[in-house]
C-alpha positions in Angstrom: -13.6 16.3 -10.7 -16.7 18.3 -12.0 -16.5 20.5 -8.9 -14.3 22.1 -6.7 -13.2 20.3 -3.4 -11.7 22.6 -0.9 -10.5 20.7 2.6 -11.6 21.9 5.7 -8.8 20.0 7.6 -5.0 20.7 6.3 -3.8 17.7 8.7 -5.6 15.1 6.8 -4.2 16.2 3.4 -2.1 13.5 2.7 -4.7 11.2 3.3 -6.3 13.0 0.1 -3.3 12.9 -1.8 -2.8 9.6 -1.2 -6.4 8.4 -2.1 -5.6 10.4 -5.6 -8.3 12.9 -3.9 -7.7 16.3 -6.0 -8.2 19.0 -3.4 -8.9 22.8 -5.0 -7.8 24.2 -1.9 -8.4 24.8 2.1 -11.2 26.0 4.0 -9.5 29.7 4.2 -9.0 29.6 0.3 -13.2 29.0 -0.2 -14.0 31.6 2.4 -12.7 34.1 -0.3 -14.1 32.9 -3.3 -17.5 32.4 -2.3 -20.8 35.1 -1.0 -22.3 33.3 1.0 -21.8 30.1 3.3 -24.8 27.3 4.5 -24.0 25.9 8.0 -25.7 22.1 6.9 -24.8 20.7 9.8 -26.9 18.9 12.4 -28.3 21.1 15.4 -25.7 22.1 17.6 -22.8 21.5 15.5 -22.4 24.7 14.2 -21.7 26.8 16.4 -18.7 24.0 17.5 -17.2 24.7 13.7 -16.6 28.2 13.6 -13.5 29.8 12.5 
């Protein structure tokens, strides 16, 4: 994959791995690696997916 893919769910792993889905890590492992973070989502949905 040209890019990293972290997963935001650790439940639905095997679904990944079973798709041959590469995963670069979890949501907790980006939070480290990265400066800043975009909320994308629609209105109202992000404050519903804050850790």
């Amino acid at each position: 994959m040209p890019y990293n893919f972290y997963l935001a769910a650790p439940e639905k792993l095997e679904e990944f791995t079973e798709a041959d889905i590469p995963i670069s890590g979890f949501l907790e492992d980006l939070v480290c690696n990265v400066d800043i973070i975009l909320d994308a989502t629609t209105a109202g949905n992000g404050e519903k997916n804050k850790v």
